[in-house]
N, CA and C of each residue as an Amber inpcrd file, in Angstrom:
protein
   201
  55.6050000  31.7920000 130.4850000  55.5690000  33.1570000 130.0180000
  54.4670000  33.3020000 128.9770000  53.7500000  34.2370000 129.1930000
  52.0390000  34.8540000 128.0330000  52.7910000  35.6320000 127.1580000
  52.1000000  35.1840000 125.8580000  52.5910000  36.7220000 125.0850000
  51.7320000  37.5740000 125.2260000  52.5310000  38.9540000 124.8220000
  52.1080000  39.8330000 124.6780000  50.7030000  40.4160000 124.2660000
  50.0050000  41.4950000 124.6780000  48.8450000  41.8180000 123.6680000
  49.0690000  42.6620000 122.9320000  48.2220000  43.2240000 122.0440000
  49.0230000  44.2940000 121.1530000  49.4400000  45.7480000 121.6740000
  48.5190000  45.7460000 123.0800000  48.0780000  46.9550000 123.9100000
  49.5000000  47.1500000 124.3800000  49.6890000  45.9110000 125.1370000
  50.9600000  45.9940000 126.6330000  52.4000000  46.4350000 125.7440000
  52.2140000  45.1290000 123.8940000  53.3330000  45.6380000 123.2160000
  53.0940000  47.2550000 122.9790000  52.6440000  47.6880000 122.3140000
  52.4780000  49.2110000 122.4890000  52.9510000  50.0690000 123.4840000
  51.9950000  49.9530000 124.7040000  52.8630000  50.6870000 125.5610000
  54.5370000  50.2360000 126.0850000  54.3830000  49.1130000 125.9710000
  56.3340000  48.7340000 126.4810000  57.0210000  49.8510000 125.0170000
  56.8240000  49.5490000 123.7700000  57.3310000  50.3870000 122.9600000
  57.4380000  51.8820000 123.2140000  56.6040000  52.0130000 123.6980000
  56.1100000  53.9850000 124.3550000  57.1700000  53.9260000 125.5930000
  56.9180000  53.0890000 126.3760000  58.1070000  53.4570000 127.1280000
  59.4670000  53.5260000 127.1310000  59.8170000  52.4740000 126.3600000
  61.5470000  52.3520000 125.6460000  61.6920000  53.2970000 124.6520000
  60.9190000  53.8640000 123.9980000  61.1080000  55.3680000 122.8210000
  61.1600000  56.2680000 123.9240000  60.3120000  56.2380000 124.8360000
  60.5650000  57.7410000 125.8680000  61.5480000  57.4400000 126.7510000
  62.0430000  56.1760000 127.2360000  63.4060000  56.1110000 128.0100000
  64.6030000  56.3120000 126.8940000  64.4220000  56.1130000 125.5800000
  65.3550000  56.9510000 124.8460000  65.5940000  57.9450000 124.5980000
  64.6240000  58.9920000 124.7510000  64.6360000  60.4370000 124.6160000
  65.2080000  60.8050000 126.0210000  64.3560000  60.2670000 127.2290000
  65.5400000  60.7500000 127.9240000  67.2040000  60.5120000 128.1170000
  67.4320000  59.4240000 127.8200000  68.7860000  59.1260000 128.1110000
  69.5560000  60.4660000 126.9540000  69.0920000  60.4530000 125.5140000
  69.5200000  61.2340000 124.4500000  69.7540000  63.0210000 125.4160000
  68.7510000  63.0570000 125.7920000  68.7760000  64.5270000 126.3160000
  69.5620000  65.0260000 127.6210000  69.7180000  63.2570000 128.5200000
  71.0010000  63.3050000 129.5710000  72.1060000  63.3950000 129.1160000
  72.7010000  62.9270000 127.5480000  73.8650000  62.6000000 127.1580000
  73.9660000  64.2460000 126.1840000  73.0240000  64.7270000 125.6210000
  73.2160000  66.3650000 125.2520000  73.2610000  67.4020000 126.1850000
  72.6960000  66.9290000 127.6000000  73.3050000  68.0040000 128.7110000
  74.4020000  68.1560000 129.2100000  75.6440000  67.2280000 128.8940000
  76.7510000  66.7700000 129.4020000  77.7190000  67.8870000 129.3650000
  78.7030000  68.1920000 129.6790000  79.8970000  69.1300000 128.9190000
  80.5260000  68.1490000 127.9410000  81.2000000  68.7880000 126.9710000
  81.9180000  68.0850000 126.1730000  83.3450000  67.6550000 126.6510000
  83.6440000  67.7070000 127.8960000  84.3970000  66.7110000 128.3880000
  83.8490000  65.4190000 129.0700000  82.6890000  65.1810000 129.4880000
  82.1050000  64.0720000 130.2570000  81.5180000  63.6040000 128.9220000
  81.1790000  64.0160000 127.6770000  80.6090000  62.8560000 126.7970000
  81.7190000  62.6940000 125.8900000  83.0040000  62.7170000 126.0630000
  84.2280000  62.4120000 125.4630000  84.3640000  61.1860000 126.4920000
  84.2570000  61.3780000 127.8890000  84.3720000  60.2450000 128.6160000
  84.1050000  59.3520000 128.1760000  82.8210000  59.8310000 128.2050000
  80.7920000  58.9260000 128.3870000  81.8630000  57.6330000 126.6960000
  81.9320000  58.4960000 125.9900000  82.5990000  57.4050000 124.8340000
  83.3160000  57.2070000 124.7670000  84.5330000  57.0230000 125.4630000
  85.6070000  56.3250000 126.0510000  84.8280000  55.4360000 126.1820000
  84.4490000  55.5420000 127.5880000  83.9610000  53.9130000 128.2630000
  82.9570000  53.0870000 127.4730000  82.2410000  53.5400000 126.6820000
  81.4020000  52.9020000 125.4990000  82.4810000  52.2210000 124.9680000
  83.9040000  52.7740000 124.4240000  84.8540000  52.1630000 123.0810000
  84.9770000  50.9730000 124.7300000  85.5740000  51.1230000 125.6860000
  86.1620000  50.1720000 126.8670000  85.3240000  48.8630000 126.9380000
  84.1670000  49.0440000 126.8850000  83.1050000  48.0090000 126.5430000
  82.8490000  47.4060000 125.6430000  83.1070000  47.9040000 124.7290000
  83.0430000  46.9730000 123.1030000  84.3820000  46.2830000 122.8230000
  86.2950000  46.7380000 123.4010000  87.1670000  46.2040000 123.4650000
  86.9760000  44.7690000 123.7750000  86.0370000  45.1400000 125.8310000
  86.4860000  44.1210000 125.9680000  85.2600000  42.9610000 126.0550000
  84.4900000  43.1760000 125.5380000  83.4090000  42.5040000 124.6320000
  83.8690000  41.6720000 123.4650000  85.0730000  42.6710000 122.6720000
  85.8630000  41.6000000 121.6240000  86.2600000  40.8530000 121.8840000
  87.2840000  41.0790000 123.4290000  88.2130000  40.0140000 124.1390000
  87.4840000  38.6730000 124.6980000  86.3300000  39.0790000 125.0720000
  85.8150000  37.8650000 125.6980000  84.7860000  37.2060000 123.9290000
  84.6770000  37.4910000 123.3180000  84.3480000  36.9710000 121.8850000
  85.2840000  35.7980000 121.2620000  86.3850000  36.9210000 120.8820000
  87.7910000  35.9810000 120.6080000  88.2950000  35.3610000 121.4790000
  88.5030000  35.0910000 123.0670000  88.6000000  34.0080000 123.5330000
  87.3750000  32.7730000 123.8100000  86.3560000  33.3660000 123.5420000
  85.2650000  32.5560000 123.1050000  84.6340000  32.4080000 124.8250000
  84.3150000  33.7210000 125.6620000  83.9930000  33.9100000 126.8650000
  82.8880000  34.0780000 126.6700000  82.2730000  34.7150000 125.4970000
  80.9120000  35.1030000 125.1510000  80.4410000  34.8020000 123.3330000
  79.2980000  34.1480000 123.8170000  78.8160000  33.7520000 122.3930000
  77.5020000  33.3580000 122.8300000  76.7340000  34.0300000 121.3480000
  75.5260000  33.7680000 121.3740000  74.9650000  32.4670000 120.8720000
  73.8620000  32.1480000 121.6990000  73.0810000  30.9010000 121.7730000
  71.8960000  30.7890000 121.6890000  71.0340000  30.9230000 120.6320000
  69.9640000  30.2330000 120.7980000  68.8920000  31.8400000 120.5880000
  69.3520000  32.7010000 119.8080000  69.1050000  34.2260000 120.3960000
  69.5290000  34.9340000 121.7540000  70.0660000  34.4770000 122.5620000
  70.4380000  35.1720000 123.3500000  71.8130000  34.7780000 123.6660000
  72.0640000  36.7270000 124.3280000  73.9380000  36.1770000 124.8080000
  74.2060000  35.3990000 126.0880000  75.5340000  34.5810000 125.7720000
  75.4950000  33.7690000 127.0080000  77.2030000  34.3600000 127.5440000
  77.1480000  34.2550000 128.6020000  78.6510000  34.1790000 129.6070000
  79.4300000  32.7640000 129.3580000
């Protein structure tokens, strides 16, 4: 794997700031019953993110997460 140049880092940054604006502006078009969902299933994911933590299913290694 090459690192980066300062160019390619740049634009990857331009693109993950503008894939954030859109996702932000998919999640403000929502009704306020589908982004009551939308964060439900966000809290459902971090539960069971704990569960597999505290049984020790997931832990990070080395900088990155492992299964």
């Amino acid at each position: 794997m090459t690192a980066m140049t300062a160019e390619e880092r740049a634009a990857q940054d331009a693109a993950w700031a503008q894939h954030n604006l859109s996702q932000l502006r998919y999640f403000r078009a929502l009704s306020l019953r589908a982004r009551l969902e939308a964060v439900e299933g966000m809290a459902d994911v971090i539960r069971h993110f704990e569960k597999m933590r505290t049984s020790g299913r997931f832990q990070k290694k080395k900088g990155r997460f492992a299964v």
